[in-house]
N, C-alpha and C positions, 0 to 999 in steps of 0.2 A: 560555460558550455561543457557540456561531458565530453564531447567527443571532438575532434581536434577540425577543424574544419579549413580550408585550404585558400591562404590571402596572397595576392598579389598583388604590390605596388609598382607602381609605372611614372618614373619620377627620376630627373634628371640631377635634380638638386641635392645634394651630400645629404645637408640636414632635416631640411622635409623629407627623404626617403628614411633616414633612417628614425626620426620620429612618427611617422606612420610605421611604420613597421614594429616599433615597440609597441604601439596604441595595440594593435592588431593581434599583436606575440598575448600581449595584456588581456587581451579578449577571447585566445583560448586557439589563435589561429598558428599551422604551419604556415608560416611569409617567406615567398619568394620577392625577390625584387629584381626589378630592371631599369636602365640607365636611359634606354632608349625604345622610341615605337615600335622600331623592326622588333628588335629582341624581346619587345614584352605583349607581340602578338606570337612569337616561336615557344616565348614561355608559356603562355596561354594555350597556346595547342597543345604542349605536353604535359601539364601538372592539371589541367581542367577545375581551375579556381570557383571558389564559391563565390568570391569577391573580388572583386579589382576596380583597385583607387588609380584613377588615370589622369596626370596632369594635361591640360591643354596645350602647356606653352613648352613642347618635346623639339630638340633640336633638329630632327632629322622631318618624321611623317609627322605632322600635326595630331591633339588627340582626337579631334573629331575624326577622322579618318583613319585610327588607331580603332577608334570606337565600334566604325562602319566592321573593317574586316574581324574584329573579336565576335561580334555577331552573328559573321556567316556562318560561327561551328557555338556556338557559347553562347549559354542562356546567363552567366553567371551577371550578381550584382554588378553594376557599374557604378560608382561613382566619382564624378569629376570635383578636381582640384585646382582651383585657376584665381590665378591673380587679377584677370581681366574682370571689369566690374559691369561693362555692357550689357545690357540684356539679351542681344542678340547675340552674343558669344553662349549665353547659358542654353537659350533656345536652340541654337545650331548642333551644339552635342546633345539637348533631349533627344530632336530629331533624329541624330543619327545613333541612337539606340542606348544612351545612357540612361540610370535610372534615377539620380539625383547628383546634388553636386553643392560645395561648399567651397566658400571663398575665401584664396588666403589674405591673411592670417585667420585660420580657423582657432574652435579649442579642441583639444584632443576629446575631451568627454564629450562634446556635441559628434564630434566623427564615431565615436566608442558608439554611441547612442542610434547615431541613423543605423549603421552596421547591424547594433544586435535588432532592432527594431525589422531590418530587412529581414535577418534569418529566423525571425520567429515565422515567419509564413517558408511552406513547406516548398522546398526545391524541385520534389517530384512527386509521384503517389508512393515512392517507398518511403519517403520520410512526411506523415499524416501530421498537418495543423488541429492545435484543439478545434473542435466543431464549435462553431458559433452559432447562436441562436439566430435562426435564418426563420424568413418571412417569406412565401410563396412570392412570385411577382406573380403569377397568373395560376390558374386554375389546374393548368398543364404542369406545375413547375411539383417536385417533391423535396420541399425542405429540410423534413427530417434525413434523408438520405444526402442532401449537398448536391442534390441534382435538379436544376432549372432546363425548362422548354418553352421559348418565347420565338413567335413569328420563322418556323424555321433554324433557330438556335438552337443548340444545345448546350447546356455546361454542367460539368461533373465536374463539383471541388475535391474529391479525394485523389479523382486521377488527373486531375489537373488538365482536363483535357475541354475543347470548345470546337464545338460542330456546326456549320453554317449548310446548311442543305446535306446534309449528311458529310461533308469533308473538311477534315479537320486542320486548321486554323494554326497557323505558326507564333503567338504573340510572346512577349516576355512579362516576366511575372510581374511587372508593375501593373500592364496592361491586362492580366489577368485581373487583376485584385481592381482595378478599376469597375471592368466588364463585370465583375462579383458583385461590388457593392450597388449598382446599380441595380440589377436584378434581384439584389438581395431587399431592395427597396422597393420596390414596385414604382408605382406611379408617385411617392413619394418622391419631390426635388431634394436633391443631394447637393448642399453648396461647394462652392469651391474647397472651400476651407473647409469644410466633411472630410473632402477627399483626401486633403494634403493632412490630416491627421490621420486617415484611414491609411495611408501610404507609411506615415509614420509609425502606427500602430499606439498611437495616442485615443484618449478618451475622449471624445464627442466638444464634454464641458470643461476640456482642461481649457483655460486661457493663456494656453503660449501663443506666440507673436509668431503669425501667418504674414508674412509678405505679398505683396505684388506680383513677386519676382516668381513665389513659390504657386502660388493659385497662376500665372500664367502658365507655369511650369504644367500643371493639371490639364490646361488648356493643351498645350502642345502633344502630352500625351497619348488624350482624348482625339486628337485629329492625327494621330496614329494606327491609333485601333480605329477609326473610323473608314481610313484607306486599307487596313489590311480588311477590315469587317464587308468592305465595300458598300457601305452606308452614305444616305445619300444625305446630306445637313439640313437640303430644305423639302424633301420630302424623307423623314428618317425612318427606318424599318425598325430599329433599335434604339439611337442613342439619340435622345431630344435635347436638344438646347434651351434651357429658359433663362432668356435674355438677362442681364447684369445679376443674376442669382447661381445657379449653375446648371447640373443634369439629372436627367429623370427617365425612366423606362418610356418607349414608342407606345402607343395602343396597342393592343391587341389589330391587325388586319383582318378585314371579314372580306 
């Protein structure tokens, strides 16, 4: 990375913090760290991180609720770090705003990897993602520009911005990139594991190992954006579900 980009770890543990933090050093970031939730939601408010690796298992506030309030002001990456193997441990910190998460004992190259993988999509419209070869979802939508309009939607990928009846929408960028590829698809079904490569910024036909855990992970997400979108599941304006496959653009309403 050219340009120095701003990590923070959230890790109580000597030496997992201080080997994340070299990963990170390694990857081109200024690393703050912090010992505990309180202090690595005050470091959060004032260094405004591009990334932050947040363990679950913090002595004081737990991370999912480390997670909750970094949220209220911070779009930054999240990812969780937890020894807990439950699925419903992984699910509890999607929900409360995390954007992926690896279990320890991880490897440092697969943490190096989600990381750069997160920062190649663009933080805000000052920092522009390459344009992708985009495919209209509807008639109303303008590809070449990175601007879609579906049922009252709006979405602009350069300024990163999603309009629901003309007012604009607070989602995080996982959630964006979700809301993207689906539109970017039309009435094509996007499978689970589509998506969990599209998150990773992996290639359609690579054949890495998609879990369960991870295509739930999708799930979770999806019924994120869906309460912020105010989408209704079984009658959808937007976001369809096709049963043990994955998601697809709504019809067009008449």
């Amino acid at each position: 990375m050219s340009d120095a980009r701003v990590g923070l770890v959230i890790e109580d543990d000597h030496d997992i913090r201080e080997l994340v933090r070299t990963v990170l050093t390694q990857a081109g970031f200024d690393v703050t760290v912090a010992s505990s939730g309180a202090e690595g939601v005050l470091v959060a408010k004032t260094i405004s991180p591009d990334v932050i690796t947040l363990d679950l298992g913090l002595p004081d506030i737990d991370g999912f609720e480390v997670s909750r309030q970094i949220r209220e002001f911070s779009d930054a990456y999240i990812v969780m770090l937890t020894a807990r193997t439950e699925e419903l441990d992984t699910l509890i910190g999607l929900e409360s705003g995390a954007d992926d998460y690896l279990t320890k004992p991880f490897r440092p190259r697969e943490l190096r990897a989600r990381v750069a993988a997160m920062m190649r999509r663009p933080r805000s419209a000052s920092e522009p993602a390459d344009a992708p070869a985009e495919i209209p979802a509807e008639s109303g939508s303008h590809p070449e520009r990175g601007n879609y309009s579906h049922n009252g939607l709006e979405l602009s990928y350069a300024s990163r911005t999603v309009l629901v009846d003309g007012t604009e929408m607070n989602l995080t960028r996982t959630e964006f990139e979700l809301l993207h590829a689906l539109l970017e698809a039309g009435r094509t079904v996007r499978t689970k594991s589509d998506l969990v490569r599209r998150l990773r910024d992996e290639d359609y036909d690579v054949g890495s190992y998609i879990s369960e855990a991870d295509e739930r992970s999708v799930e979770v997400h999806m019924g994120n954006l869906r309460k912020k979108l105010g989408d209704s599941p079984q009658q959808p304006r937007w976001l369809q579900t096709v049963r043990g496959v994955g998601y697809r653009l709504a019809p067009i309403a008449h």
